[in-house]
The first five atom37 places (N, CA, C, CB, O) and aatype in JSON, in Angstrom:
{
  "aatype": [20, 20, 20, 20, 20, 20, 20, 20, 20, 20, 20, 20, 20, 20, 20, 20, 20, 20, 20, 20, 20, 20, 20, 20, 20, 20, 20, 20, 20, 20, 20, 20, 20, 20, 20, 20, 20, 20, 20, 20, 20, 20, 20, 20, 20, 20, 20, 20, 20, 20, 20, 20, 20, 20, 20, 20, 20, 20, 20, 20, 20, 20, 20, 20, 20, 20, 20, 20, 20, 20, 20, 20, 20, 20, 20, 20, 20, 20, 20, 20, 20, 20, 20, 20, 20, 20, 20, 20, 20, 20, 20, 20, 20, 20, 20, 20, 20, 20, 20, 20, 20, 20, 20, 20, 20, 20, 20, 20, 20, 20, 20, 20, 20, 20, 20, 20, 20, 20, 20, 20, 20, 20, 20, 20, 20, 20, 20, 20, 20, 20, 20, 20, 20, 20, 20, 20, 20, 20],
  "atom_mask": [
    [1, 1, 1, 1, 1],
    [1, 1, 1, 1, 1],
    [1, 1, 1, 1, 1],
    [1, 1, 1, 1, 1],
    [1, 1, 1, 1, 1],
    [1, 1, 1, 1, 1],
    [1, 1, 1, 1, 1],
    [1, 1, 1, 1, 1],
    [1, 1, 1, 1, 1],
    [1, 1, 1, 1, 1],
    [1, 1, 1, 1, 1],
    [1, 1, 1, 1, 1],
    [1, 1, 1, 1, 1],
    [1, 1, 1, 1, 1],
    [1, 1, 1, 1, 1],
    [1, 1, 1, 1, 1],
    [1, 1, 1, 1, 1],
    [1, 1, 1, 1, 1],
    [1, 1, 1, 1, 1],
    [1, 1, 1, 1, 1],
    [1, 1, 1, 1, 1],
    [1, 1, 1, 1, 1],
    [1, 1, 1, 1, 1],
    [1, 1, 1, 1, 1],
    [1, 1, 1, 1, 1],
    [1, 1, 1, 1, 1],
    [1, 1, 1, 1, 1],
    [1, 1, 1, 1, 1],
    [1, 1, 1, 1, 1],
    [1, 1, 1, 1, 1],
    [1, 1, 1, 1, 1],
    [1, 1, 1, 1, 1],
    [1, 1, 1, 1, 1],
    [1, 1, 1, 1, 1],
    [1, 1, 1, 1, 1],
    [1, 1, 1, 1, 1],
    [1, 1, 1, 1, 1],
    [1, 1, 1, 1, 1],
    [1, 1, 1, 1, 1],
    [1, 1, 1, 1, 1],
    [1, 1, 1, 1, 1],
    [1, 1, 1, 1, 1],
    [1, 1, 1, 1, 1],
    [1, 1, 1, 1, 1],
    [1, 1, 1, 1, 1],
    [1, 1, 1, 1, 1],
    [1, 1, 1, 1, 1],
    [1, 1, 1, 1, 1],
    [1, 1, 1, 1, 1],
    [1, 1, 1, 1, 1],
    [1, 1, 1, 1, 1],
    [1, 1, 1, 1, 1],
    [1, 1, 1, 1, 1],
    [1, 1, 1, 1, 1],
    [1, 1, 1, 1, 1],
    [1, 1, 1, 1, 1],
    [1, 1, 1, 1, 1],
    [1, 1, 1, 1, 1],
    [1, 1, 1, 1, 1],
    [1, 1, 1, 1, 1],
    [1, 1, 1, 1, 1],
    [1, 1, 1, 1, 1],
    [1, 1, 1, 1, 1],
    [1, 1, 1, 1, 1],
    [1, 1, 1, 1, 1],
    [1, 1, 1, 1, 1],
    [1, 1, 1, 1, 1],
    [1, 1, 1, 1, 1],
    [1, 1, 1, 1, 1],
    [1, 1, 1, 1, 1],
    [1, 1, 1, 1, 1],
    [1, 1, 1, 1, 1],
    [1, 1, 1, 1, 1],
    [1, 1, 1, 1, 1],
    [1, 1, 1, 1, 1],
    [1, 1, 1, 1, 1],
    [1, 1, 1, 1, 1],
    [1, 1, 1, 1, 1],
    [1, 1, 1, 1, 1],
    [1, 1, 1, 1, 1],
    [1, 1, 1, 1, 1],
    [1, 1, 1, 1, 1],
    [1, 1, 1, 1, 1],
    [1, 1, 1, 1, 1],
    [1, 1, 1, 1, 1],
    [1, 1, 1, 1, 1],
    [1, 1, 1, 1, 1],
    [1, 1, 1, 1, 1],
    [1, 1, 1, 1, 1],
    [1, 1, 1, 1, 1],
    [1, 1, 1, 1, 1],
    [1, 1, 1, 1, 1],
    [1, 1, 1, 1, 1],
    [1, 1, 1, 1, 1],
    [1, 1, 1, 1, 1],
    [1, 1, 1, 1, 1],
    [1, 1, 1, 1, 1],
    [1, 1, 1, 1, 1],
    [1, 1, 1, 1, 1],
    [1, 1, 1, 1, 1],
    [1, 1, 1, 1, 1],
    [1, 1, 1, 1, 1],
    [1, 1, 1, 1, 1],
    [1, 1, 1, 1, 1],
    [1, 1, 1, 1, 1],
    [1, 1, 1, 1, 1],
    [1, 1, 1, 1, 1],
    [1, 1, 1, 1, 1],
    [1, 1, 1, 1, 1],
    [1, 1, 1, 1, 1],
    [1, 1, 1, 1, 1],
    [1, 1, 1, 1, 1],
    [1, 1, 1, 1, 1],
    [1, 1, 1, 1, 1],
    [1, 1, 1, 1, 1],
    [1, 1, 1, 1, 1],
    [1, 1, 1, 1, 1],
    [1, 1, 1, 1, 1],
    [1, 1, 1, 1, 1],
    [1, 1, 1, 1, 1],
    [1, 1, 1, 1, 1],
    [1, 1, 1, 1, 1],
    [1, 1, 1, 1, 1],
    [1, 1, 1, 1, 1],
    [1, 1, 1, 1, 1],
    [1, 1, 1, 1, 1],
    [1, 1, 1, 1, 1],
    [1, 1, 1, 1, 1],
    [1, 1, 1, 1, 1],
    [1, 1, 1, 1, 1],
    [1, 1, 1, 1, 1],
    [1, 1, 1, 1, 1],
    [1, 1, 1, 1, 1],
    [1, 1, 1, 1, 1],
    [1, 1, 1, 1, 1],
    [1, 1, 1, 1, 1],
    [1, 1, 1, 1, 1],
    [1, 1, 1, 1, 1]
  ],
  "atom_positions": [
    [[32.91, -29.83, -48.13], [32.93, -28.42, -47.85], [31.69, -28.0, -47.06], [33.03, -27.63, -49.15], [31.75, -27.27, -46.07]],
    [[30.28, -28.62, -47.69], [29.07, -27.91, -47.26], [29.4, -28.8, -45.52], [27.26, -28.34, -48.44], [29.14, -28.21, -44.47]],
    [[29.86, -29.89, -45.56], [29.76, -30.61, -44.01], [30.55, -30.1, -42.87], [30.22, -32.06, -44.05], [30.19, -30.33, -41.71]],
    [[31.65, -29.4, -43.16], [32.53, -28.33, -42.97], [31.8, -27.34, -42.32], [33.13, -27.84, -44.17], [31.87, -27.22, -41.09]],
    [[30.96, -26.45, -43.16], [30.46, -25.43, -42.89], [29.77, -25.83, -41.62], [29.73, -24.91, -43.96], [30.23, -25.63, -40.5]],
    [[28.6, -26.44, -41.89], [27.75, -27.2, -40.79], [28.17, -27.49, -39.79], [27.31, -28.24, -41.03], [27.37, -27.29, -38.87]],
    [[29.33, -27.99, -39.44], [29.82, -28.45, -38.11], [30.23, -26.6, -37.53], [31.47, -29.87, -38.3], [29.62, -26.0, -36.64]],
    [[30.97, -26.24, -38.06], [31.51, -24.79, -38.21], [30.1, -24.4, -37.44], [31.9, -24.05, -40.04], [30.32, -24.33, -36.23]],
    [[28.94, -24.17, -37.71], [27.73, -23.11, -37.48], [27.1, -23.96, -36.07], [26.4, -22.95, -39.11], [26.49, -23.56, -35.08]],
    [[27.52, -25.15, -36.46], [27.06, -26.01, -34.95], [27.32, -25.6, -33.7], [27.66, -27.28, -34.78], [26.57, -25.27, -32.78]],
    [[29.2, -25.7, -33.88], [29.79, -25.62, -32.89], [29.88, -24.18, -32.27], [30.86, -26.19, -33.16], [30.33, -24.02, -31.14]],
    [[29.4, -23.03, -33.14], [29.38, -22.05, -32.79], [27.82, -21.31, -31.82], [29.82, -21.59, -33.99], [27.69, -20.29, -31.14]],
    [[26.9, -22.35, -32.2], [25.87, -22.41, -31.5], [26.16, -23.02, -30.59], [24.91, -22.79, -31.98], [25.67, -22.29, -29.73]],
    [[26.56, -23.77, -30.09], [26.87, -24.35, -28.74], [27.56, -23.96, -28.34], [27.12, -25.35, -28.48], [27.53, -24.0, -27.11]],
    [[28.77, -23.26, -29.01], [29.65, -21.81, -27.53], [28.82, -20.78, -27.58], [31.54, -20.84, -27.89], [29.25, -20.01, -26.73]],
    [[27.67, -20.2, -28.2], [27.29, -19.09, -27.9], [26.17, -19.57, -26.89], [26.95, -18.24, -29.1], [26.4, -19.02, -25.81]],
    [[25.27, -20.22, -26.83], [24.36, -20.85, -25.78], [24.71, -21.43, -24.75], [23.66, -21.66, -26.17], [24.19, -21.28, -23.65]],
    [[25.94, -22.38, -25.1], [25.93, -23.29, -23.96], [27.09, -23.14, -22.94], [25.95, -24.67, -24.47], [27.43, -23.97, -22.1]],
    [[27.58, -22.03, -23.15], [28.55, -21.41, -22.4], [28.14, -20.33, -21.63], [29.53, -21.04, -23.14], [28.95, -20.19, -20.72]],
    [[27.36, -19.59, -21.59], [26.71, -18.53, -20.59], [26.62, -18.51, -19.3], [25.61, -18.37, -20.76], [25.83, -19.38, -18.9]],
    [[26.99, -18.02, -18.64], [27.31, -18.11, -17.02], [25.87, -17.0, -16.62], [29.34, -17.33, -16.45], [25.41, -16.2, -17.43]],
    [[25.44, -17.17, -15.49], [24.65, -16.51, -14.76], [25.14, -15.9, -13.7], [23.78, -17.16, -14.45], [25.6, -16.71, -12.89]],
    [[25.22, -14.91, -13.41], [25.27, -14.14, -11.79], [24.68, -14.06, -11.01], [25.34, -13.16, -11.56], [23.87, -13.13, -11.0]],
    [[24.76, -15.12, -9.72], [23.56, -15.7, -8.66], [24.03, -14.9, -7.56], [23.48, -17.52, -8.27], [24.14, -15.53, -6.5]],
    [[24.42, -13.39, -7.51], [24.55, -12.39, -6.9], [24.75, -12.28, -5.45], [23.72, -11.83, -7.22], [24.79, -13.47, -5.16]],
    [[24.87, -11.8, -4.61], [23.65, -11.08, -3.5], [23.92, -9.95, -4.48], [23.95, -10.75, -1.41], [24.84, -9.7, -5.27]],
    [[22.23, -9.09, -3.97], [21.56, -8.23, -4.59], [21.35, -7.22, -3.98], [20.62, -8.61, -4.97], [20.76, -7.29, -2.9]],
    [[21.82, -5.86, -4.56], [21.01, -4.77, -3.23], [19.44, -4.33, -3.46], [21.89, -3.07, -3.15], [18.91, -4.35, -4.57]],
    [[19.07, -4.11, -2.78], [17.71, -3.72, -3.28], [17.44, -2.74, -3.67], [16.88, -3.8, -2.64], [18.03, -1.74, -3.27]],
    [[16.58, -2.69, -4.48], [16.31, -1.85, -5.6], [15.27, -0.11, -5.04], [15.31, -3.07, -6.77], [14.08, -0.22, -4.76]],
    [[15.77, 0.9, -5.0], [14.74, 1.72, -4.51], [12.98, 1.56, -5.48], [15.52, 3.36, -4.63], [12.66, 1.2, -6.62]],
    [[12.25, 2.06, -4.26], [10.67, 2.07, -4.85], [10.85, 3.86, -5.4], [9.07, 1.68, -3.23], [11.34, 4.88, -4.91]],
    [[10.13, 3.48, -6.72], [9.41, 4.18, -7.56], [8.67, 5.45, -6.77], [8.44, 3.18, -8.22], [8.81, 6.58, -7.24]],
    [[7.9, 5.25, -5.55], [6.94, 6.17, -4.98], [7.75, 6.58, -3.61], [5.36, 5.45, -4.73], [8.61, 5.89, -3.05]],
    [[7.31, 7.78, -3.24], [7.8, 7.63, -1.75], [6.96, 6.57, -0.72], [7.7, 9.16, -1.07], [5.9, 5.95, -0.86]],
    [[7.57, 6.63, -0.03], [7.54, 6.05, 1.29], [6.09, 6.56, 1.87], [8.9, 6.56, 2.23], [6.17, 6.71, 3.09]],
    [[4.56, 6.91, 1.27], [3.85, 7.95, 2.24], [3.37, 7.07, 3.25], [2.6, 8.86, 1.6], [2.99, 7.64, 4.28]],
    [[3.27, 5.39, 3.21], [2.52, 4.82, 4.28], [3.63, 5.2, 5.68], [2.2, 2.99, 3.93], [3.25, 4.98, 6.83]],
    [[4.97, 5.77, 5.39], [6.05, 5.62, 7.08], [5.34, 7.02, 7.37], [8.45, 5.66, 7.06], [4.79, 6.93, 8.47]],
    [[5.17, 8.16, 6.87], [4.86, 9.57, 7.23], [3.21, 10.1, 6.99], [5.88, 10.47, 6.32], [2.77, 10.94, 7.78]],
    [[2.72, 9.82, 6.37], [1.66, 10.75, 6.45], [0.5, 9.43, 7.19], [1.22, 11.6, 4.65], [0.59, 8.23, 7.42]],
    [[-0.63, 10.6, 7.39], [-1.69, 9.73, 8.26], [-2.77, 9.08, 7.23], [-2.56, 10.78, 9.44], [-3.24, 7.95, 7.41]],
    [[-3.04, 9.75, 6.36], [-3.89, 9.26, 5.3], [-3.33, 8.87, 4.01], [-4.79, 10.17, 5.04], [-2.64, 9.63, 3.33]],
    [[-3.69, 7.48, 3.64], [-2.89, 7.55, 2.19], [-3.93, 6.76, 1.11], [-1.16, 6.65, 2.27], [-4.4, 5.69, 1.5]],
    [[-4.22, 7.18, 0.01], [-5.47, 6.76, -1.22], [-4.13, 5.58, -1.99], [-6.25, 8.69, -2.69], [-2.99, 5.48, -2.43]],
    [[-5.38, 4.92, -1.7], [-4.2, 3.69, -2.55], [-4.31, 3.08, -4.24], [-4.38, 2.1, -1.61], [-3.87, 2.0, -4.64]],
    [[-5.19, 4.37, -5.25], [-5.36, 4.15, -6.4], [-5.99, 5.46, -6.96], [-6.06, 2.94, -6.53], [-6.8, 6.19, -6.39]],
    [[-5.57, 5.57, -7.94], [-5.82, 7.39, -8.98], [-7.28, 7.05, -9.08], [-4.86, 7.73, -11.12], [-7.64, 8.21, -9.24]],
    [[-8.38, 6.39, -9.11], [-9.51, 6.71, -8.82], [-10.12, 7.1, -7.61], [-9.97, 5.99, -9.16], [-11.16, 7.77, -7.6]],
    [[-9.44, 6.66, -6.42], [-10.24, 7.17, -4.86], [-9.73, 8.24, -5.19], [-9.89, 6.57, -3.15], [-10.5, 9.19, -5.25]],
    [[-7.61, 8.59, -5.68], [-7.71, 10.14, -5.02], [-8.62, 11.14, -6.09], [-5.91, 10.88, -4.83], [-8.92, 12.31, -5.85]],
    [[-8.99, 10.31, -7.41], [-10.24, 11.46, -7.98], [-11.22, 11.57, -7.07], [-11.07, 11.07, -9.37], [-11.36, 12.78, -6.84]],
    [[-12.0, 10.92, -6.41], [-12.87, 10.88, -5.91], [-13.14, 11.14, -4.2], [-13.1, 9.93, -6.42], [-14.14, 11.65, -3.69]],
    [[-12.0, 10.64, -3.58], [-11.95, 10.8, -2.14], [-11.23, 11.57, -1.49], [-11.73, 9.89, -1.63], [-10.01, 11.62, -1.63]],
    [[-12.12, 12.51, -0.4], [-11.35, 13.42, 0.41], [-11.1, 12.92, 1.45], [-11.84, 14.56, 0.66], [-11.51, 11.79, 1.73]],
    [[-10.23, 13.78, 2.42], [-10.49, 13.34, 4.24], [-10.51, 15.27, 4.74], [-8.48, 11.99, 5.3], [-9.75, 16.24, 4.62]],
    [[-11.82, 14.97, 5.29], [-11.84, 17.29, 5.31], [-11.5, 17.4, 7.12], [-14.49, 18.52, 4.8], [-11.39, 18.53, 7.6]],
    [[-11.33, 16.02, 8.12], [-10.63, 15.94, 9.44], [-10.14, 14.33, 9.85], [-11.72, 16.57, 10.62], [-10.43, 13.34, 9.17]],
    [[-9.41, 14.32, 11.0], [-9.21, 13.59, 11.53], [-8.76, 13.68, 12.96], [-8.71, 13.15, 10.85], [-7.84, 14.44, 13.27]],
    [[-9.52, 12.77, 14.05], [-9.45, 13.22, 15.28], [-8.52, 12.11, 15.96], [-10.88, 13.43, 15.91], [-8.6, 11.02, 15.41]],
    [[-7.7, 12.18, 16.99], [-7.67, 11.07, 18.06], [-7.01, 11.23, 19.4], [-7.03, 9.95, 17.51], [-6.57, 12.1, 20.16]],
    [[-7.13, 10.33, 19.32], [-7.41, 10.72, 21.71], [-6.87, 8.94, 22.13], [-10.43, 11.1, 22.67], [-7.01, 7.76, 21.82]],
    [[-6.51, 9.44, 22.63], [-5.88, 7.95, 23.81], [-7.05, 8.14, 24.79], [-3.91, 8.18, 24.9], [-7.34, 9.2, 25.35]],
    [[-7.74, 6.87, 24.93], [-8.31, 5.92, 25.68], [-8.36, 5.74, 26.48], [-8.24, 5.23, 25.65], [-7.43, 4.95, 26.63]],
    [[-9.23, 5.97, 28.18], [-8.35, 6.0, 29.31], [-7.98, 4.38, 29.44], [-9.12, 6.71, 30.72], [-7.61, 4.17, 30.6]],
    [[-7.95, 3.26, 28.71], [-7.18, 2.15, 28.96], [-5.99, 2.39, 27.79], [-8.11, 0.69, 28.86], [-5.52, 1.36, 27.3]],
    [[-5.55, 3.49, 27.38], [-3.95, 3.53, 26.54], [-4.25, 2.84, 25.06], [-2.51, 2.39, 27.49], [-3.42, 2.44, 24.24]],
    [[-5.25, 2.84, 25.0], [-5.14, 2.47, 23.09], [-5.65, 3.55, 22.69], [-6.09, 1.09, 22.27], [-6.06, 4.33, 23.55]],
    [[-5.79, 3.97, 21.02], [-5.4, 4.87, 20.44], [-7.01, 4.59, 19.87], [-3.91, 4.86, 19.63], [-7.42, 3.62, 19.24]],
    [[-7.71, 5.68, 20.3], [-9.24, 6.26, 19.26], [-8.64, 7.24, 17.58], [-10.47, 7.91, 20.65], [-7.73, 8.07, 17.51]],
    [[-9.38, 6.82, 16.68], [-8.68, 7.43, 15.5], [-10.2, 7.46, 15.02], [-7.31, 6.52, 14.54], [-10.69, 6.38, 14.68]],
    [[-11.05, 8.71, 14.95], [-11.83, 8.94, 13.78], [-11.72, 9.75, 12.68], [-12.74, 9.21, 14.1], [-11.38, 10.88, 13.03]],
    [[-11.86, 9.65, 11.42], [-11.66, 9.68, 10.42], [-12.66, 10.34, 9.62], [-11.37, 8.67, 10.2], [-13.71, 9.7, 9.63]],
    [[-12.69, 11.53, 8.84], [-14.0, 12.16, 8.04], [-13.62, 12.0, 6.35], [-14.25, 14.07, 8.51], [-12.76, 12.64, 5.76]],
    [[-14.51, 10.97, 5.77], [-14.08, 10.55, 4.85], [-15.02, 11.25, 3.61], [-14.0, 9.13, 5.04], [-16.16, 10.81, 3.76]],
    [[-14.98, 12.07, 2.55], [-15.86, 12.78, 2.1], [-15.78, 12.3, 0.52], [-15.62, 14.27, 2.48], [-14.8, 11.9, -0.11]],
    [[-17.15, 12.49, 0.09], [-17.05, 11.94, -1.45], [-17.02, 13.46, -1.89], [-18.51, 10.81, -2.19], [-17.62, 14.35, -1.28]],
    [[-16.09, 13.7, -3.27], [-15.76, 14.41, -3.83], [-16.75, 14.62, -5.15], [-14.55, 14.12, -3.89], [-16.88, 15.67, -5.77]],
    [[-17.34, 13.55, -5.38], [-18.42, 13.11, -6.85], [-19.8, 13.68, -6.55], [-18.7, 11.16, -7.13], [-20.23, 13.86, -5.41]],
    [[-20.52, 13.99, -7.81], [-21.83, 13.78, -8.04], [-22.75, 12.68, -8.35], [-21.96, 14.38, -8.72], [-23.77, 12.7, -9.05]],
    [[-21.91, 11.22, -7.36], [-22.52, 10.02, -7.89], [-21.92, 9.4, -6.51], [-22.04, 9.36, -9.59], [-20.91, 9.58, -5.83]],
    [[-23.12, 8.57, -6.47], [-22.55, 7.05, -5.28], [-21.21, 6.46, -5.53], [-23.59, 5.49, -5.45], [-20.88, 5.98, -6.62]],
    [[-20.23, 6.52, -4.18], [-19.63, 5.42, -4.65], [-18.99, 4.66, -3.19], [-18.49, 5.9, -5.85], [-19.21, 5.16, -2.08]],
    [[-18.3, 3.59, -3.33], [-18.18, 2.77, -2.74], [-16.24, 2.55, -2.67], [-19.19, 1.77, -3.36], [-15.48, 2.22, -3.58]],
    [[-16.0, 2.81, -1.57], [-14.24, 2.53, -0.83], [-14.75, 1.75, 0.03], [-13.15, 3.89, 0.01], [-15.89, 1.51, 0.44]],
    [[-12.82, 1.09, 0.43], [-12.69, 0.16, 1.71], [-11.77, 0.87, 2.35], [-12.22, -1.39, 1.53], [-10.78, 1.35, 1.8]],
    [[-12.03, 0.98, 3.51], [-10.72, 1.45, 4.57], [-10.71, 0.66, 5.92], [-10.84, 3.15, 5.05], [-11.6, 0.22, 6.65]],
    [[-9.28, 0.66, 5.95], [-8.35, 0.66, 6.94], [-7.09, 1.51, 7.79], [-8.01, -0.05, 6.57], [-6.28, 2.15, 7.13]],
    [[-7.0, 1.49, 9.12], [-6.08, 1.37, 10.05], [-5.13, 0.72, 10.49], [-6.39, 1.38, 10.63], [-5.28, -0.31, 11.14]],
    [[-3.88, 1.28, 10.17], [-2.36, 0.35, 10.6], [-1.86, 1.36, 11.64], [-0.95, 0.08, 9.13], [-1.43, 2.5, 11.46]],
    [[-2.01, 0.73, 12.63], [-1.45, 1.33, 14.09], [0.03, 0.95, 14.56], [-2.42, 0.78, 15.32], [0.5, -0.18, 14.68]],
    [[0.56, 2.03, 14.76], [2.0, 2.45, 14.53], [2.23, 2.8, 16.48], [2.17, 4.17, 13.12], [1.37, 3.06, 17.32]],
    [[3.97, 2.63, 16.67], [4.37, 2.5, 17.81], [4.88, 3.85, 17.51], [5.2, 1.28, 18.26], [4.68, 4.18, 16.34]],
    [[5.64, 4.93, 18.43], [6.03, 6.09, 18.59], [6.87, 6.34, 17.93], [6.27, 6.38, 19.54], [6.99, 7.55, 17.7]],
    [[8.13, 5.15, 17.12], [8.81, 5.15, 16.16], [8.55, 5.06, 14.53], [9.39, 4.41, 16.53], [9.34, 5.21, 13.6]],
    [[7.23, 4.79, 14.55], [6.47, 4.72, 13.24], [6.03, 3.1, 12.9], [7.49, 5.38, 11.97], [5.23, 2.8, 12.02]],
    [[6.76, 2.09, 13.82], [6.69, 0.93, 13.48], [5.56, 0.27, 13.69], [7.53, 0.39, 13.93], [4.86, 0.69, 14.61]],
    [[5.22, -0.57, 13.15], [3.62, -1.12, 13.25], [3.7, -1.94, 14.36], [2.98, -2.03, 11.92], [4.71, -2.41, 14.86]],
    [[2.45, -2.09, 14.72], [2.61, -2.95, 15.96], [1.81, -4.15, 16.02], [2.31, -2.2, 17.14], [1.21, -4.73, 16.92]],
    [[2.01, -4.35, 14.72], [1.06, -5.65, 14.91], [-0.21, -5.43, 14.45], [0.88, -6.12, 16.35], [-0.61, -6.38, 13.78]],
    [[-1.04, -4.48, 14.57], [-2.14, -4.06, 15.15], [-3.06, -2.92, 13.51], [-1.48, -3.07, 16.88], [-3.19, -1.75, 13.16]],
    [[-3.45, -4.36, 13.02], [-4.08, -3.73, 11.63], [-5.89, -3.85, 11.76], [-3.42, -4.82, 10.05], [-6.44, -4.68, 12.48]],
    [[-6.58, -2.89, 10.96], [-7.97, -3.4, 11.31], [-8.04, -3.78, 9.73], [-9.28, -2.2, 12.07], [-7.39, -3.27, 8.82]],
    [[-9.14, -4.96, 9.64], [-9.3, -5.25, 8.13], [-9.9, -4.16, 7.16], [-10.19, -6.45, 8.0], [-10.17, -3.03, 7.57]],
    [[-10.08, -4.56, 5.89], [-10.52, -2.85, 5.25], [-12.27, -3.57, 5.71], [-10.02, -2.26, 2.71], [-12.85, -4.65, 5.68]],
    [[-12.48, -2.3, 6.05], [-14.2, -2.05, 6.08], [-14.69, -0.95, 4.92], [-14.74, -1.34, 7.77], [-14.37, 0.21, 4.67]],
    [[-15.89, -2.19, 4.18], [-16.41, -1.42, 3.29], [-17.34, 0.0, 3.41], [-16.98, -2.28, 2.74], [-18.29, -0.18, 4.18]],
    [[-17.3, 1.51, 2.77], [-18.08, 2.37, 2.83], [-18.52, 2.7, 2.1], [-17.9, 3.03, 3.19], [-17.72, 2.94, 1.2]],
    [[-19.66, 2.94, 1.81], [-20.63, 3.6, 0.44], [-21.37, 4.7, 1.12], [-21.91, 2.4, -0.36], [-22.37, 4.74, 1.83]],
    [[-20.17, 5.95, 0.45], [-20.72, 7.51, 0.13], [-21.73, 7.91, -0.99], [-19.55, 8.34, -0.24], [-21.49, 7.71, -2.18]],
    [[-22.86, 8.48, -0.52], [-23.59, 8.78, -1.28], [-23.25, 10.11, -2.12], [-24.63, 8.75, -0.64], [-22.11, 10.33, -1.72]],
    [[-23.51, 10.95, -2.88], [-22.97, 12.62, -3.37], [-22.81, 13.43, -2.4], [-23.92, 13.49, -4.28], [-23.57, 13.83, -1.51]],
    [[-21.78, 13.61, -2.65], [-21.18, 15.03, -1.82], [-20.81, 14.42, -0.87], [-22.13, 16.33, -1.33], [-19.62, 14.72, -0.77]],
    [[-21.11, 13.58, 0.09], [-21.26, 13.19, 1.32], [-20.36, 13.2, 2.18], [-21.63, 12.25, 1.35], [-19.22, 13.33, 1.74]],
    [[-20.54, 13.07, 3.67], [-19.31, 12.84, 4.26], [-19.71, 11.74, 5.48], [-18.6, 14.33, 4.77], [-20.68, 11.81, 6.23]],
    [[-18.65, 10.7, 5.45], [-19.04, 10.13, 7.15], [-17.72, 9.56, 7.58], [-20.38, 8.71, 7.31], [-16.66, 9.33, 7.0]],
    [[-18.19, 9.42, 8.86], [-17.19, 8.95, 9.64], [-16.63, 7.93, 9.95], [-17.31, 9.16, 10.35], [-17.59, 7.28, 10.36]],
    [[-15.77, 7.29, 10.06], [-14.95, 6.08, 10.01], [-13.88, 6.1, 11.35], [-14.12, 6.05, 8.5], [-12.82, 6.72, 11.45]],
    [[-14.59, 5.13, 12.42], [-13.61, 5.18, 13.96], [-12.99, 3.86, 13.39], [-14.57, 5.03, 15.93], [-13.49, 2.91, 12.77]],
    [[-11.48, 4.18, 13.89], [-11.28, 2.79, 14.57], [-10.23, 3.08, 16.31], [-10.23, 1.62, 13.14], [-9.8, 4.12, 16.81]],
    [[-10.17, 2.08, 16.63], [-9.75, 1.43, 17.9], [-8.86, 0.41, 17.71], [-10.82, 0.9, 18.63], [-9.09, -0.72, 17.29]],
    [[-7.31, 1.14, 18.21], [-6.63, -0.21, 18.45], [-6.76, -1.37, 19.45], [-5.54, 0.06, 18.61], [-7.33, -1.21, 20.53]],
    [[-6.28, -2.41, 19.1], [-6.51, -3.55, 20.14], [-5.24, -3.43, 21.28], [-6.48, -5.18, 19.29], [-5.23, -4.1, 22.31]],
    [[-4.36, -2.6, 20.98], [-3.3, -2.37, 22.16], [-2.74, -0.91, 22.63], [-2.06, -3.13, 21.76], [-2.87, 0.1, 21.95]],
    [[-2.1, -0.97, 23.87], [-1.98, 0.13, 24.38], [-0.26, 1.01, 23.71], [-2.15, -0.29, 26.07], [0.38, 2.03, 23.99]],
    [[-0.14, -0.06, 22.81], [1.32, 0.33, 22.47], [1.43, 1.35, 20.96], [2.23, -1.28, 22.24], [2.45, 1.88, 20.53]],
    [[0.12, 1.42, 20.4], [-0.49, 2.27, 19.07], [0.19, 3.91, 19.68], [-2.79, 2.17, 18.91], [-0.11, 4.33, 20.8]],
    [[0.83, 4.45, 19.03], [0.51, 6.0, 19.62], [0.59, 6.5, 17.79], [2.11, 6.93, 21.1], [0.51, 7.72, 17.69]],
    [[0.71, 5.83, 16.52], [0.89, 6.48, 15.43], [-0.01, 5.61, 14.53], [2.37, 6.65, 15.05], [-0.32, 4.48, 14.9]],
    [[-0.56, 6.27, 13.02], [-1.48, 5.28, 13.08], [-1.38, 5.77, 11.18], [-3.13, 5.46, 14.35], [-0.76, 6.79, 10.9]],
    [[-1.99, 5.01, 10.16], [-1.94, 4.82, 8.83], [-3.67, 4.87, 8.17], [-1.09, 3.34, 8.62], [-4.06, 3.77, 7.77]],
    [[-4.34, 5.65, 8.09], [-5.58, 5.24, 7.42], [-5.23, 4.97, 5.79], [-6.76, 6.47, 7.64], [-4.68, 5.91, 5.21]],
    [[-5.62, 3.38, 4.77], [-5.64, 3.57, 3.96], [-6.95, 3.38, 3.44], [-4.81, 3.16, 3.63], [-7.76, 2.69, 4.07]],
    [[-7.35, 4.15, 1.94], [-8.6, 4.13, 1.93], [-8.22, 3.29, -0.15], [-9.54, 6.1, 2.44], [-7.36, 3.86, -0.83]],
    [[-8.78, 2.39, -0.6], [-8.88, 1.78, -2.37], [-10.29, 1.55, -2.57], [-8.02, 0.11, -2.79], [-11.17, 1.39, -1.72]],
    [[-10.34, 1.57, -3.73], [-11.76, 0.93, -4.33], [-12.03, 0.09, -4.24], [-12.1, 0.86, -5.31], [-11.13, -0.75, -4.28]],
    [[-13.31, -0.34, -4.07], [-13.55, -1.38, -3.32], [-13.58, -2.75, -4.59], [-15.04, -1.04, -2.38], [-13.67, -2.75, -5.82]],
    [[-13.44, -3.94, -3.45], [-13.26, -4.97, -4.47], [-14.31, -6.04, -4.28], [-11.84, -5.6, -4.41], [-14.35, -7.01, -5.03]]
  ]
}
């Protein structure tokens, strides 16, 4: 009887485990959580401590008389204490699309209150839209 049982609880573990099929799909993709701000806006803080801490109070730019894109940037500390971001420029084609054309993050250390300026320069004449992101530095 008890050997009975046993085979009984066996075999039922091995149709419940060893029978399971997987669904190796195609997949649609899944929407993101946040909007989209790197396709539309010009400035974007890439962590809840810069945007405590970091402003932008302008931003200028001018085409080049060789056709690349001047972008300066007024980056302002919001704190009563030193602190330290990295920023970057992703230079965008007239459709919003990147063009290749990223500058690495360059480190800045704002002193209180402060404000300074941050140029960059694309390397091509095909930039007419452009992405400043600014994170804490690492």
């Amino acid at each position: 009887m008890k050997t009975g049982i046993c085979w009984l609880i066996g075999w039922a573990v091995l149709i419940g485990t060893g029978c399971r099929t997987y669904d190796r799909g195609p997949y649609l993709p899944e929407t993101s959580k946040t909007p989209p701000y790197e396709s539309t806006e010009r400035l974007v803080l890439l962590d809840p401590g810069v945007q405590h801490s970091v402003t932008c109070s302008g931003i200028q730019e001018r085409v080049l008389p060789d056709g690349r894109l001047e972008v300066i940037a007024q980056i302002r500390n919001r704190e009563n204490r030193r602190i330290e971001v990295q920023v970057n420029c992703v230079f965008k084609d007239q459709n919003g699309y990147s063009t290749g054309d990223e500058t690495p993050f360059q480190t800045l250390i704002l002193t209180e209150n402060a404000t300074e300026h941050v140029r960059f320069v694309s390397m091509n004449a095909q930039a007419r839209k452009f992405t400043i992101r600014i994170r804490q530095a690492r």
